[in-house]
C-alpha positions in Angstrom: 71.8 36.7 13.5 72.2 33.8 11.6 71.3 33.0 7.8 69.4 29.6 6.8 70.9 28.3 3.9 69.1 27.4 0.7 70.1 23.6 0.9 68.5 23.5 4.8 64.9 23.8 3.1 65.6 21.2 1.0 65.8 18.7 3.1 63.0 16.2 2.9 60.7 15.7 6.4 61.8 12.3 8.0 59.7 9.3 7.5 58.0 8.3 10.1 58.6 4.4 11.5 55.8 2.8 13.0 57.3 0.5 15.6 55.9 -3.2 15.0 53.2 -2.8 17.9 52.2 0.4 16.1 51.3 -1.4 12.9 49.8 -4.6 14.9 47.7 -2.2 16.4 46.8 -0.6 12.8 45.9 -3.4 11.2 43.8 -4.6 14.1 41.7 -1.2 13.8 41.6 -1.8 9.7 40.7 -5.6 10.0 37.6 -4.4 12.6 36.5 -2.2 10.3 36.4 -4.9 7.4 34.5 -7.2 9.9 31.7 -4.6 11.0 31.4 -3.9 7.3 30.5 -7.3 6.2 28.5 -7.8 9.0 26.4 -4.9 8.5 26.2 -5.9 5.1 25.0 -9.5 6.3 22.3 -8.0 8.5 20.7 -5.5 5.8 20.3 -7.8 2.8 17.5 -10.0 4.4 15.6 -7.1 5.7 15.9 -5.8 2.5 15.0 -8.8 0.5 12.3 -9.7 3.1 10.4 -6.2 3.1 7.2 -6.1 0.4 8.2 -2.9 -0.7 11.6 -4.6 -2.6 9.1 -6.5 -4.5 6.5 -5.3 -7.0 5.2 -8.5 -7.7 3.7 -8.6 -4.2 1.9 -4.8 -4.6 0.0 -7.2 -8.1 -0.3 -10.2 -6.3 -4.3 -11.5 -7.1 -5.8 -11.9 -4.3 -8.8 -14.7 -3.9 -11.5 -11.9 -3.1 -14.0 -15.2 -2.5 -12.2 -17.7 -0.5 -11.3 -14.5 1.9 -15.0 -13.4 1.7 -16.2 -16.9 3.1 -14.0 -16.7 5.6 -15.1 -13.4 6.6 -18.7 -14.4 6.5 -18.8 -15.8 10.2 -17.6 -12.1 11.7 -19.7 -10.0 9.1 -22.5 -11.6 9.7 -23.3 -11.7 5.9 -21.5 -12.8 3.0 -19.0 -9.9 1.6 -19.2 -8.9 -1.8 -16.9 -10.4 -4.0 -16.9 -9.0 -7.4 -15.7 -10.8 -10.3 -13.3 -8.7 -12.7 -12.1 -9.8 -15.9 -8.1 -10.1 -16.9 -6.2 -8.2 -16.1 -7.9 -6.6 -13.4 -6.4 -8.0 -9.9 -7.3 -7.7 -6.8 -4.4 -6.9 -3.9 -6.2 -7.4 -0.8 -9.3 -8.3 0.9 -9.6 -8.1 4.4 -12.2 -7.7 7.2 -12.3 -4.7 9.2 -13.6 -4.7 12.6 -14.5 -1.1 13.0 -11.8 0.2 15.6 -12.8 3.4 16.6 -14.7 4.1 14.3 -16.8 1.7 15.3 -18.4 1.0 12.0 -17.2 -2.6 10.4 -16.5 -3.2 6.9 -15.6 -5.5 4.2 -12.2 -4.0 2.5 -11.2 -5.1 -1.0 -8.6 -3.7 -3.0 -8.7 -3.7 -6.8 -5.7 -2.8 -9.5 -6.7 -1.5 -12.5 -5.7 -2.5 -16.1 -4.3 0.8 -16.4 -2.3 0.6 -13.0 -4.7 2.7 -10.6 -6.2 1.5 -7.9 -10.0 1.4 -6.7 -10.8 0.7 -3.3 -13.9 -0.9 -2.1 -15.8 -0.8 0.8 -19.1 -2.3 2.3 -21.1 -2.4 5.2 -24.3 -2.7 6.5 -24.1 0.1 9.4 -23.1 2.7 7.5 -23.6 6.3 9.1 -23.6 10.0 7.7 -20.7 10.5 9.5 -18.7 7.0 8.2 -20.1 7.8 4.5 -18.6 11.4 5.4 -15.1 9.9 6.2 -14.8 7.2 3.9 -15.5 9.7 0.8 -13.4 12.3 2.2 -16.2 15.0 2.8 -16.0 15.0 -1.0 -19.4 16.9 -2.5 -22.1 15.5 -4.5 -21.5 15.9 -8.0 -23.9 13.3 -9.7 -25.6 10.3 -10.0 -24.2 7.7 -12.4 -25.4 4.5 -13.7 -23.3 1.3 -13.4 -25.1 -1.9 -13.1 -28.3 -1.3 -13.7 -28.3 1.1 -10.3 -28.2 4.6 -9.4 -25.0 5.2 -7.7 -24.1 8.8 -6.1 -21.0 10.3 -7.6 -18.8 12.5 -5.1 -15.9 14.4 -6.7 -13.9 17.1 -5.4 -11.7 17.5 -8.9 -9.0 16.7 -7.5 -8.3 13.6 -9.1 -9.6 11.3 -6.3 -13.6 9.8 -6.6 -16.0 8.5 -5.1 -19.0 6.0 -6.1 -21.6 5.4 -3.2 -24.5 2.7 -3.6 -27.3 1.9 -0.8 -29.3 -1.5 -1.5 -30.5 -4.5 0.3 -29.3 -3.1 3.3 -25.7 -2.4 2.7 -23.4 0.6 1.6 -20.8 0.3 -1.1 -18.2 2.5 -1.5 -16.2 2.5 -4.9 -12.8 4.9 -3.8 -9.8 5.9 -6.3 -8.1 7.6 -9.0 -9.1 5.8 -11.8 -11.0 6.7 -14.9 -15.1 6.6 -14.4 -15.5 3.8 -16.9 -13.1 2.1 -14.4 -15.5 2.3 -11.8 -18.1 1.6 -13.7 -16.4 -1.7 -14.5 -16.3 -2.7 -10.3 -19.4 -1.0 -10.1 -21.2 -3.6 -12.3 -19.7 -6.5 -11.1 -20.5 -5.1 -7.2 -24.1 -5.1 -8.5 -24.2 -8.4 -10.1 -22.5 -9.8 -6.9 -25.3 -8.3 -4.8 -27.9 -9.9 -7.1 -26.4 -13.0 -7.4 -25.5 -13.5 -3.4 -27.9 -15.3 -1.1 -30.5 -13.3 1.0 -29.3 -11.6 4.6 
């Protein structure tokens, strides 16, 4: 049997030579790569600078609750509540809802607080057990509250979530959100004054 020397282990492991249509071929794979990187890269950043959710300033944009409202007027049937809110409340949308299947159709107006919560408001004039029901989130009676001069019903599971409900001159008003009750009492008012101020149905 034969003996492997010392030295024969110490050989260093030949180099490997790519042969010049080896390394074409390389640098073709390594120079595709580079291009479907930078295109890739070219496609993402408009959807990302494009999508609302890349910019906070559109979440606090101040919506023109009254110009929307007229407009709405034609489908509603009446003119939409529209309340006015001092600085720096702001209002993020306003919108008319059809009803879908719920089959019950609503003015929609979203409201920031100055404390950065949000209160949602609804109103309609076909309002149902079952639509008051859903839009409060089955949430129990816990109280009535003043705010404007009116009696509203306060529904409150504790859980962080509220609810402020108002029937008068025909049409429902829901006041939905997180923020604090004084908050609500704010929109509350200004609903009421809105409804006092706004002509006949």
């Amino acid at each position: 049997m034969s003996e492997v020397r010392p030295e024969q282990n110490d050989q260093p492991a030949p180099t490997p030579v790519l042969t010049a249509k080896q390394a074409k071929r390389a640098n073709a794979t390594v120079t595709g790569m580079l291009i479907a990187l930078g295109l890739s890269i070219a496609l993402f950043l408009p959807v990302f600078f494009l999508n609302p959710s890349s910019k906070s300033e559109v979440y606090e944009r101040n919506i023109n609750v009254a110009g929307v409202a007229q407009q709405a007027e034609g489908a509603a049937g009446y003119l939409p509540v529209a309340a006015e809110l001092p600085e720096p409340w702001k209002a993020n949308y306003a919108r008319w809802n059809s009803g879908g299947s719920a089959k019950v159709p609503a003015w929609e107006v979203g409201y920031l607080t100055p404390n950065g919560q949000h209160i949602a408001l609804v109103q309609t004039d076909q309002a149902n057990p079952t639509w008051t029901a859903q839009q409060t989130e089955n949430a129990p009676v816990t109280s009535d509250r003043q705010a404007g001069g009116e009696t509203w019903e306060l529904r409150d599971r504790g859980e962080g979530k509220k609810h402020l409900v108002l029937d008068k001159d025909g049409y429902t008003i829901i006041l939905s959100g997180r923020g604090e009750l004084d908050e609500f009492d704010t929109v509350a008012a200004a609903v009421v004054k809105a409804l006092d101020t706004a002509p006949a149905k």
